[in-house]
TORTORBA-219897 format. One record per residue (C-alpha): residue in three letters; y, x, z. Coordinates in steps of 0.1 Angstrom, whole numbers, plus 5000, padded with zeros to 4 digits. Layout:
alaYXZ
...
//
This chain:
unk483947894903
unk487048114915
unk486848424915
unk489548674929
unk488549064920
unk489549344939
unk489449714930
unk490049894967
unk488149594986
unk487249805015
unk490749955021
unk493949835039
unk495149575015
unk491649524999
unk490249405027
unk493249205037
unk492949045005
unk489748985002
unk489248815040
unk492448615031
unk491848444996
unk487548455001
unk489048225034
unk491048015005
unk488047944990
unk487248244964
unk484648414952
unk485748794960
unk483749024936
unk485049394955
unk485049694940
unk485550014965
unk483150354959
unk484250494992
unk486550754980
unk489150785009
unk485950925024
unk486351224999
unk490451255000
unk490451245038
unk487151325052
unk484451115073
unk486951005101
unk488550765068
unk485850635054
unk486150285045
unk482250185051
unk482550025080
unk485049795061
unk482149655035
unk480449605066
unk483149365080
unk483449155044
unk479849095040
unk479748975079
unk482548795075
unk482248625040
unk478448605033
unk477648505000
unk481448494992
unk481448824989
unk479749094962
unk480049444966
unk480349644934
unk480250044943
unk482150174911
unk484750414905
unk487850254886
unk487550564868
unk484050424847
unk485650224822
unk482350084810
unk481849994844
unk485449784843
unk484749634812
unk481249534823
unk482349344856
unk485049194836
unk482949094810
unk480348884836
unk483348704851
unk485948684822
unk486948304821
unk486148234860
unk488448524869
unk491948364882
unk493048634905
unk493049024902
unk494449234925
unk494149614918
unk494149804949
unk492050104942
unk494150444945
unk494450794957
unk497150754979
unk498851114988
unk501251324981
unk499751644998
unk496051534982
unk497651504945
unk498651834945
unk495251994952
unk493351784925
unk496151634899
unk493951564876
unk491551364895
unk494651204910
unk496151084879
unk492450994869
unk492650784894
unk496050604895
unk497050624859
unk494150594838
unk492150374863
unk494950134862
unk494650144823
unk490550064824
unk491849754847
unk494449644824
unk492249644789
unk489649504802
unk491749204817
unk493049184787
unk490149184767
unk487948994788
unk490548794813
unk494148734800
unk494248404817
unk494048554854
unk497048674877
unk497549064879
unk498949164915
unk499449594915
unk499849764949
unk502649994934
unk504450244955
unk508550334964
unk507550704952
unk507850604920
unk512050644929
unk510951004933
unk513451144960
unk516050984944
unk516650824974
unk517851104994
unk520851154974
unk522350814993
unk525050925019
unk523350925052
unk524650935088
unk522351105116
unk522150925147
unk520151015182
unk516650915166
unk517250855132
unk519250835098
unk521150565085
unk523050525054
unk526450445054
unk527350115060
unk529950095033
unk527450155008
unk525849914984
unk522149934999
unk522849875032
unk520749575034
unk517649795015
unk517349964985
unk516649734952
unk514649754920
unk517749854901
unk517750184921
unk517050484887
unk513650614883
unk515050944860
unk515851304868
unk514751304903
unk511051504923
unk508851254922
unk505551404934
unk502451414913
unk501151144934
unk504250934923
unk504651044887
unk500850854885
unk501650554904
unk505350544883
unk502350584848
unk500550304863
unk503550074870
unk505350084840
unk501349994819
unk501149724838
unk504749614832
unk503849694796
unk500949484793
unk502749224809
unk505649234785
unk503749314752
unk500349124760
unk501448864779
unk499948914813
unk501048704843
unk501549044861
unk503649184890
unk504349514906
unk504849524946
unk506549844947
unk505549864989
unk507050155018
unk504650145041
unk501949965040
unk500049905075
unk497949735097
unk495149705118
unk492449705094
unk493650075081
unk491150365077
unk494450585092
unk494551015087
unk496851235086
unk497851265047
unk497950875047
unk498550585072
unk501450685090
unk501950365119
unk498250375117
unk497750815124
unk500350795153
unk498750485174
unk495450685167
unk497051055177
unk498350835213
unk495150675221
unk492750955214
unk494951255225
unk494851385190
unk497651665186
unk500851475155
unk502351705135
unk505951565122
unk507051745090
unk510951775087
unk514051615086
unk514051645128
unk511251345128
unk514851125117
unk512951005086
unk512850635083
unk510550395072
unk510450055067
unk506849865074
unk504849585062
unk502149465078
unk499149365055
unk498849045060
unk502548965053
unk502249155023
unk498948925014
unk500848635018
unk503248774989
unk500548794967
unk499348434973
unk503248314964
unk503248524936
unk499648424928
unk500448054927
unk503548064907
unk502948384884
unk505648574867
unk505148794832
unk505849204840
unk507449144873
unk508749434893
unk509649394933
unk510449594964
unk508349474992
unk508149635026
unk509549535061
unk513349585052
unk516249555082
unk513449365095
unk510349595105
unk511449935098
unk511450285126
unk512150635123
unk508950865132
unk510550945165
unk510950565172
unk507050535167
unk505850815185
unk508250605215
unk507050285209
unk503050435203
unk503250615240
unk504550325257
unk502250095240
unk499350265243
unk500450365283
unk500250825277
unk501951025264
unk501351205225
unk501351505223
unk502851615190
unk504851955173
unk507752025145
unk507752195116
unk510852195095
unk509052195062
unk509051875047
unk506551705026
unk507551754988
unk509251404973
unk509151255008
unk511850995015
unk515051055044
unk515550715043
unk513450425033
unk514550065034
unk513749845008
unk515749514999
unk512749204999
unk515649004982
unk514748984945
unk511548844959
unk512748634985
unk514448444954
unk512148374935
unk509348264966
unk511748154989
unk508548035011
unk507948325020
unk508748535052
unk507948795070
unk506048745107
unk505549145119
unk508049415134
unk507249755140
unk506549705177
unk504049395168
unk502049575140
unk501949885168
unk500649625191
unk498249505172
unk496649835157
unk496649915192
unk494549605202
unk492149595174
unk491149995173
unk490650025215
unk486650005208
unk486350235175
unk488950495182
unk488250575220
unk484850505230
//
């Protein structure tokens, strides 16, 4: 028996993951307690997620509702599965910057020390299996917006003299820079698990991702940003863009490409790996380019306001550079732009998020 488990199940790349490998065959043992639910209110609840996976999978599937935080919990589902885990994939986070601030505690709970109750008990229980972490580009800080940048009519660019102008790589510093409180706990979590894959051993790997969409995203407003604005243009909800003239620019990955990653990585493991991972020159928009390509997609208009202040740590300019990955996987390739993972939010959310 295979089994792949994954902490987040019922979130974005959680539930990627697990349709994707339980389709390879896996036994997906999900862990998910529903907590976006309390970050961001009923509207981001994941439940109708675990609905989808048990549907979908059947008996491929089991459900565990536990918090990452219970590291009895862990230990135990690690300890029932220990030899015939081959694949974990640790998911499960608080994901913003605004939320972090209110509760830091529970959010480095959370990020940091529920990364840590993974990490022992793999290595305890499970030091054979492949680690996959859904890292972040926070933990940069806003180091990133001290690259020169030229403003253009809807976004920013960097100059194209300068070293990064084909994305921003891992050897990009970490030090003396705002990183948020939500980034300072993903940055603890990242370096553990480069650490226990260094000093234990672990076939381990961060994906240090921008942003990380797709269709089967619980979007709101503190998190889900291709996600919020397709569901502010179909439903005539009011978007709010926070600074830097709505010029801020991301690059995006859709879910499944990113899934894919993890299977190349999964089938040819590396020890304490650390990669960039997000849509690069390929899939990338500034917040005005959404809103544009989210109205004429979705066929009205969105109705959204300005405010200058910007969110604290938030990036100017995000493009990362896939080619320390594309290296070592050379199989791999990205298939989704901006304009088809906006298309295909679009298409899958017409039912849920206007009827």
């Amino acid at each position: 028996m295979s089994v792949a488990l994954i902490t987040g199940s019922a979130g974005l790349i959680g539930t990627e993951a697990s349709l994707y490998f339980g389709a390879l065959g896996f036994e997906v043992v999900g862990v998910d307690n529903d907590m976006r639910r309390s970050f961001f209110g009923p509207e981001a609840s994941t439940a109708w997620s675990v609905k989808l996976l048990e549907k979908a999978l059947g008996p491929s599937y089991r459900h565990v509702d536990t918090d990452i935080r219970d590291r009895g919990a862990i230990a135990e589902i690690f300890t029932r599965y220990g030899k015939d885990l081959e694949l974990v994939i640790h998911a499960a986070a608080q994901p913003s910057h605004d939320w972090a601030a209110r509760e830091p505690l529970t959010d480095f709970d959370i990020n940091a020390v529920g990364t840590l109750n993974v990490l022992e008990a793999m290595r305890l229980h499970a030091p054979e299996a492949v680690l996959i972490f859904t890292s972040t580009n926070k933990v940069y800080g806003d180091r990133p917006n001290e690259l020169p940048l030229v403003e253009l009519d809807t976004r920013f660019e960097i100059d194209p003299g300068h070293t990064y102008v084909h994305g921003i790589r891992e050897d990009m510093s970490i030090d003396a820079c705002l990183h948020s409180l939500f980034g300072s706990s993903k940055l603890a979590a990242d370096i553990l698990v480069q650490e226990y894959g260094r000093y234990f051993g672990l076939r381990s790997a961060c994906f240090r991702g921008g942003t990380l969409t797709g269709p089967l995203h619980s979007a709101t407003e503190l998190h889900g940003f291709l996600g919020y604005v397709m569901r502010c243009a179909m439903t005539g909800t009011d978007y709010t863009v926070f600074g830097y003239k709505g010029k801020q620019v991301r690059d995006a990955i859709h879910s499944n490409d990113l899934i894919r990653a993890f299977h190349e990585f999964y089938k040819n493991p590396r020890v304490g790996e650390v990669y960039n991972i997000g849509g690069g020159r390929f899939s990338n928009c500034s917040v005005i380019e959404s809103i544009k390509l989210s109205e004429q997609i979705a066929g009205r208009e969105l109705a959204w306001s300005y405010t200058e202040r910007n969110r604290i740590g938030d990036h100017v300019w995000w493009i990362g550079d896939n080619g320390k990955f594309e290296s070592h996987f050379p199989e791999w390739a990205m298939e989704y732009t901006v304009e088809g993972i906006l298309k295909e939010i679009h298409e899958a959310n017409r039912d849920r998020w206007t009827r």
